[in-house]
N, C-alpha and C positions, 0 to 999 in steps of 0.2 A: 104303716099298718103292720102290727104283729099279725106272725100265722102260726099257729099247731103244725111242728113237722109232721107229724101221724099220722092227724086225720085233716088238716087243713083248717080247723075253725078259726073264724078271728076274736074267740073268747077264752084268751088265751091272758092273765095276770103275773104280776111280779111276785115271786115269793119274799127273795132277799137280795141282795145286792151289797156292794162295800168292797172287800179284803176279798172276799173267795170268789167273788166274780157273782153272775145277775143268774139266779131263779126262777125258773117259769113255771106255770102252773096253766092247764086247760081243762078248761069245764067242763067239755063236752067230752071228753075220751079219760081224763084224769092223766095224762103227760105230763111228766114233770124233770125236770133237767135244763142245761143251762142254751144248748144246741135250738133256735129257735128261725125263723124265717121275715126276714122282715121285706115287704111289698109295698110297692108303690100305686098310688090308685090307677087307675085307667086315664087317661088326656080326657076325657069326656066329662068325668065322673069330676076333675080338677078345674073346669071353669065353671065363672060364676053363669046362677038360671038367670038370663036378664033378657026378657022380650025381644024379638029379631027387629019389632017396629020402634025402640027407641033412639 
């Protein structure tokens, strides 16, 4: 999961990528540069929702 270093949002897009290295862009604060945060979900949030009675 990308993150907005700035403001934390995870509505955060690629601009460009290739030869010059990878672009980010966020929607919410308008950030843009290649310095980005990438997070891993929560243990909870990573297993499947499957009934405790099956």
């Amino acid at each position: 999961m990308l993150r907005c270093p700035q403001c934390g949002s995870r509505n955060v897009y690629q601009l460009a990528g290739g030869y010059i290295g990878q672009i980010y862009r966020c929607k919410s604060c308008g950030y843009r540069g290649s310095l980005i945060m990438e997070c891993e979900l929560p243990q909870d949030q990573n297993k499947d929702s499957k009934d405790p009675g099956d």
